[in-house]
N, C-alpha and C positions, 0 to 999 in steps of 0.2 A: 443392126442395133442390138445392141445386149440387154437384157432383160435382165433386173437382178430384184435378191431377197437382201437387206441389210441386218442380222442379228446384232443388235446393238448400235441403233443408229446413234445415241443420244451420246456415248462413250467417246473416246478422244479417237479409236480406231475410227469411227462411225461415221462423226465429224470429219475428219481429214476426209473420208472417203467421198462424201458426198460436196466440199469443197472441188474434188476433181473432177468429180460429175459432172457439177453446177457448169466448170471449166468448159464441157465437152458435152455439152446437152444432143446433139447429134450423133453422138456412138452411144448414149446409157437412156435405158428407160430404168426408173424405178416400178417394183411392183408393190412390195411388202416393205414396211420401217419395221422395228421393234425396241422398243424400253421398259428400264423394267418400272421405273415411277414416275420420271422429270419428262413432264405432261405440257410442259411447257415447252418446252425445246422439241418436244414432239411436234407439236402442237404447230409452231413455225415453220418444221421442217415437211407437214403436211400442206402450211398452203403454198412454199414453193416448189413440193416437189408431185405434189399430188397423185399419193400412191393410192393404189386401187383397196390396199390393206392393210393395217396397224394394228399391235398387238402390244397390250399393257401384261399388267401381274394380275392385277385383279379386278374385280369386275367395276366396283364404285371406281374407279378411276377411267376404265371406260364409257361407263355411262356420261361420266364427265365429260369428255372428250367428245363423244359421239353429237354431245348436246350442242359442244361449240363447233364443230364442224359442220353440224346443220345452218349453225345462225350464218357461218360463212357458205353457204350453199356448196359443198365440198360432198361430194357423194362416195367420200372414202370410208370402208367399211371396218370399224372400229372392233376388234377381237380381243381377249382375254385367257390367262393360265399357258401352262406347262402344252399339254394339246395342240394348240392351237398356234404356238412356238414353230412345233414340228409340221407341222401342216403348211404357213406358211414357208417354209423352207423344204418342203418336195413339192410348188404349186407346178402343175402341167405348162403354164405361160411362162417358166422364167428359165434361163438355162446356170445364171451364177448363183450362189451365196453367198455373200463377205461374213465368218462366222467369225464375229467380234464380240458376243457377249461375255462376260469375264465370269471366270470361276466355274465351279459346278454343273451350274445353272445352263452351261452351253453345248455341255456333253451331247443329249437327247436330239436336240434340232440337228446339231453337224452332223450327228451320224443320221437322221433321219433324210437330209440333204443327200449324203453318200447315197445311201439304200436308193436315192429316185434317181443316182447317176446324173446329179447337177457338177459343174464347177465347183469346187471347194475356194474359198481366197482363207488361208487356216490363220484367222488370229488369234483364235483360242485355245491358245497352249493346254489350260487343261484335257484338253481332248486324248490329247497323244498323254498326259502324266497320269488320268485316271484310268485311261482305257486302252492304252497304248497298242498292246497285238489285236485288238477285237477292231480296230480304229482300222490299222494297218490291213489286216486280215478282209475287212467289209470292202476297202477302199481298191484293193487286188480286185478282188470278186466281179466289183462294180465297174472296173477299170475308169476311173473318173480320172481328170484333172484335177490333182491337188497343187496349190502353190502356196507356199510357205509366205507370212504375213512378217512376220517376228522382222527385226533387220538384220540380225544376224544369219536367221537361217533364209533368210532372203537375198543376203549377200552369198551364202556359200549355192545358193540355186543359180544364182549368176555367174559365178567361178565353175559352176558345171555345165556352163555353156545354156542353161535355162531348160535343160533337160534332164530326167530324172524318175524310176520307176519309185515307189513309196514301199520303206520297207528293204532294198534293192541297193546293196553297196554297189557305190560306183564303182566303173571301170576305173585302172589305174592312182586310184587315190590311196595315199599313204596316211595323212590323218586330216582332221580338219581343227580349228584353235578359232576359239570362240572368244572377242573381247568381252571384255566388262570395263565401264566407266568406274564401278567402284563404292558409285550412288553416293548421298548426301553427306554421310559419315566418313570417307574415305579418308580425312586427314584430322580426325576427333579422338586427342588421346585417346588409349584403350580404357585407361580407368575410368573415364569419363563417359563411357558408353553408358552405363548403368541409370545415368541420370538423362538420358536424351528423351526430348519430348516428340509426340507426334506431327508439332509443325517443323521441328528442326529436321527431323527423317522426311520430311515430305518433299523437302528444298532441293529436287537432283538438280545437281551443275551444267547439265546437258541438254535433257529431254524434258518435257512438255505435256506430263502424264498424270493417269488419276490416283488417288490416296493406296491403294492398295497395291497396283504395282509399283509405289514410288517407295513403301516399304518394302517392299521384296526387293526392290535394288538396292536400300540399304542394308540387309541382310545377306544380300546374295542369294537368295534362295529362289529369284528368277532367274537368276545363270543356273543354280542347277537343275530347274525347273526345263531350262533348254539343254541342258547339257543330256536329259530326258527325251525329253522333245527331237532331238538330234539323232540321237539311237534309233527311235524306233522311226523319224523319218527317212533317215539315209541309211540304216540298216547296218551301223557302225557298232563295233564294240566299244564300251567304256572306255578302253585303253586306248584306242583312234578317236580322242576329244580328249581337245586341250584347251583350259581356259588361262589366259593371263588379262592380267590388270591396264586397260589402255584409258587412261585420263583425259583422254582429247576426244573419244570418242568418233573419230573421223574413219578408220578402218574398224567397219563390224564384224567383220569374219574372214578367214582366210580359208586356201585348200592348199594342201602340200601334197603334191603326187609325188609316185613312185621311184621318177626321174631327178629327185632334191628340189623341183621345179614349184614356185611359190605364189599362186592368184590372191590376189587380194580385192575388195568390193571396198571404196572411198567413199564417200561423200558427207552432204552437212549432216549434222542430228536431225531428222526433219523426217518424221513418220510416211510423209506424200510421197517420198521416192519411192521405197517399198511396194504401198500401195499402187501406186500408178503404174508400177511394171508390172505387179499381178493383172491390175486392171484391163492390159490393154497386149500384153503378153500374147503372142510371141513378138510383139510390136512394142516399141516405147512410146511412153506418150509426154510430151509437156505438161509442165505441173510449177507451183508458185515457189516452190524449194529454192529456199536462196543457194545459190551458186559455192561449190569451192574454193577459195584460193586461197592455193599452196603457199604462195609470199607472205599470208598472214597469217596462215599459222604454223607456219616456219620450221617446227619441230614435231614430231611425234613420240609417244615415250612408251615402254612397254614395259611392264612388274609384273614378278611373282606375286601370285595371292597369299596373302599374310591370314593363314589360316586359323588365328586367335580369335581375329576382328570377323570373318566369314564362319562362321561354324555350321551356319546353314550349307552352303555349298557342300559342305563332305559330308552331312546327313542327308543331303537328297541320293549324294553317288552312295550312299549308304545302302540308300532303299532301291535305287536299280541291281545293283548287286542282289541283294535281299528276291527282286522280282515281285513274281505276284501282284495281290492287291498292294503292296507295299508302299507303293506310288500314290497309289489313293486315298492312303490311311495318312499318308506326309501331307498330303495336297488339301486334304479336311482339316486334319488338324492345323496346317499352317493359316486358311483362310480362317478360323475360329480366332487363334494367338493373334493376328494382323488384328483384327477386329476389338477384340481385347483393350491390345493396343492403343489402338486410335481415341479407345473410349476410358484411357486413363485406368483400364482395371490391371494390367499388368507391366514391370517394364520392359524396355525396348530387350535387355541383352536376356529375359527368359522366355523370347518365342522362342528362339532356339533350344533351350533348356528343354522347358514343355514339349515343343514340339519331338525332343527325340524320348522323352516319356513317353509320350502317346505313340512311336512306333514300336519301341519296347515293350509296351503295352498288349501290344493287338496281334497276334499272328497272325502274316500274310497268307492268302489262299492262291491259288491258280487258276486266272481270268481266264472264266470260263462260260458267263454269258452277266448281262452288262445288270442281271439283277446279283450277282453274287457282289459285282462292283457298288453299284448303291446300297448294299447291307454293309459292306466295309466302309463303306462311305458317312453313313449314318452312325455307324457304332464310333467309328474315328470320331467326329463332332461329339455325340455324348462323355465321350470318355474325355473328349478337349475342354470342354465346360463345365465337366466336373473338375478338372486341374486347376483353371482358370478361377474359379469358386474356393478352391483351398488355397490358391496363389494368393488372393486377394485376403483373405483372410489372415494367412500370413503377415501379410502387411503390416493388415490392422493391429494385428497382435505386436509387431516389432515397432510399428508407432506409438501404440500405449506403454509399451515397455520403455521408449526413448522419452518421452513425457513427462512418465513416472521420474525417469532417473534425473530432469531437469531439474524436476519440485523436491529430490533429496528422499524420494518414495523408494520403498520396495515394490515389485510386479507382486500380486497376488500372491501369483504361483510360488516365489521366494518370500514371503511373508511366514513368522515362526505362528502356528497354531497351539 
């Protein structure tokens, strides 16, 4: 029976995962959940999964939890902060980690997971974008099992036959071609981008995901977030990754070897496939994934990336090129701009903008130990919120000037003294 830690049980990775579980209660014990607020959903997913230990953000929210755990006589032991992340995720009884917490926030735990030589299941991309060689570098040392979570780069670990050193170009591989569906916006005049709201960006046509990644796919800037991710997992150069535009979403990623020879990994949109091959790996396992069929969806279609509408995509290959923290400095400032976003203080088409300000901005350093990465890390955010702060202002100023000129007004500033 497998023992695992879930980072990010409450998330849609987290969910799915424990969905499989549920499936397979005889190969998985849970040990440790974690979230970072929704105490709720924790909260049920403690009394049917009854882990030995749970871990919030901060403390009043476990006090909370711990109170309702008691009344249901549940003797799971309710933890709190950054610490205690990590601790969970190198506990002596468990040999997996599903590292699914999203953003920043997940750095610390996965590598503290590597360091104790657990299983990695890698959903959190940021790992590999902020911290990419020290990630790489730890996980050699450690020699762990890592398996790739993402479906694209979970499709290309299945075209290698489900074997794979991290860091470690494969034998005979010529390149690998990463899809992208395209996200929400894919068929949204260009002029029209300017005006798009956060629920229209949220709408992916495919997949089944939360607010943040579901603007990165409208951006593209989680394709180049793997297109990162890729590099330092498979040890490929920029030039060996290729992304084109697949609208069906049904082929996540391919490998072209050496010999013109072409693997491809098929299946539905359905996050559980993924998951259930790391899970269960070097073994497959049944899982709820509706089925293929190729008679219904008849066609596959493949596009260039129309690099007007993506601008993110060529600032992430931007910043691998660039190296360094550079990765880190894109990956703060894009989760600050998303967030922006979501909250109406900027629009859709200037995270992109911002975001390549704020790499302009910041001179990359050479990841050289994971606190030089959290000072780039930090300085990237302050510098994104201060953008974001004159963005918004902006606005306001080109709102009252549009106002003005409604009522037949001069702007101040054009007003004769």
């Amino acid at each position: 029976m497998k023992a695992l830690t879930i980072l990010g049980s409450t998330g849609s990775i987290g969910v799915n995962t424990l969905d499989i579980i549920g499936q397979h209660p005889d190969r998985f014990k849970i040990i440790a959940l974690t979230a970072h607020h929704n105490i709720e959903l924790l909260f049920k997913q403690c009394i049917q999964y009854k882990p030995t230990y749970v871990v919030v953000s901060t403390e009043k929210l476990a006090d909370n939890l711990q109170q309702r755990l008691r009344e249901r006589s549940l003797s799971t032991e309710v933890l709190f902060g950054a610490k205690a992340l990590a601790d969970v995720a190198s506990l002596s009884e468990i040999d997996t980690v599903m590292a699914a917490i999203v953003g920043a926030a997940g750095l610390l735990p996965t590598l503290s997971a590597i360091k104790a030589k657990k299983q990695v299941l890698l959903a959190n991309k940021e790992a590999l974008v902020m911290a990419g060689p020290l990630f790489i570098e730890e996980a050699k040392r450690s020699q762990i099992t890592l398996l790739p979570i993402d479906s694209e780069h979970n499709a290309i670990f299945q075209c290698l036959y489900g074997s794979f050193e991290p860091g470690i170009p494969p034998k005979e591989v010529s390149k690998i071609i990463l899809t992208a569906s395209g996200g929400a916006l894919r068929n949204k005049p260009l002029a029209q981008l300017k005006e798009t709201t956060p629920l229209e960006a949220c709408q992916h046509p495919n997949w089944v995901m939360g607010r943040k990644i579901s603007i990165d796919s409208a951006t593209l800037m989680n394709k180049g977030f793997e297109v990162i991710e890729a590099h330092f997992l498979f040890g490929l150069s920029p030039d060996q990754i290729e992304v084109v535009l697949h609208p069906q979403s049904i082929i996540h990623s391919l490998v072209e070897y050496l010999d013109g020879s072409m693997l491809a990994q098929l299946g539905s949109p359905d996050m559980r496939i993924p998951i259930s091959y790391a899970l269960a790996w070097p073994e497959r396992l049944e899982n709820a994934a509706a089925r293929l069929d190729l008679l219904k969806v008849a066609q596959l279609d493949f596009k260039p990336i129309e690099a007007a509408r993506y601008p993110c995509l060529d600032l992430a290959m931007q910043a691998l090129k660039i190296g360094g923290t550079a990765t880190t400095i894109l990956n703060a400032a894009n989760e600050i701009m998303v967030q922006a976003f979501l909250e109406g203080k900027i629009r859709f088409t200037e995270i992109a903008s911002l975001n390549q300000q704020v790499l302009e901005k910041i001179h990359s350093r050479p990841v050289v130990s994971v606190e030089v990465i959290l000072e780039d890390d930090s300085l990237a955010r302050a510098v994104a919120l201060e953008m974001v702060e004159q963005a918004q202002k902006s606005i306001l100023i080109a709102m009252g000037f549009s106002a003005r000129r409604r009522e037949g007004e001069q702007p101040e500033c054009m007003q004769n003294t």
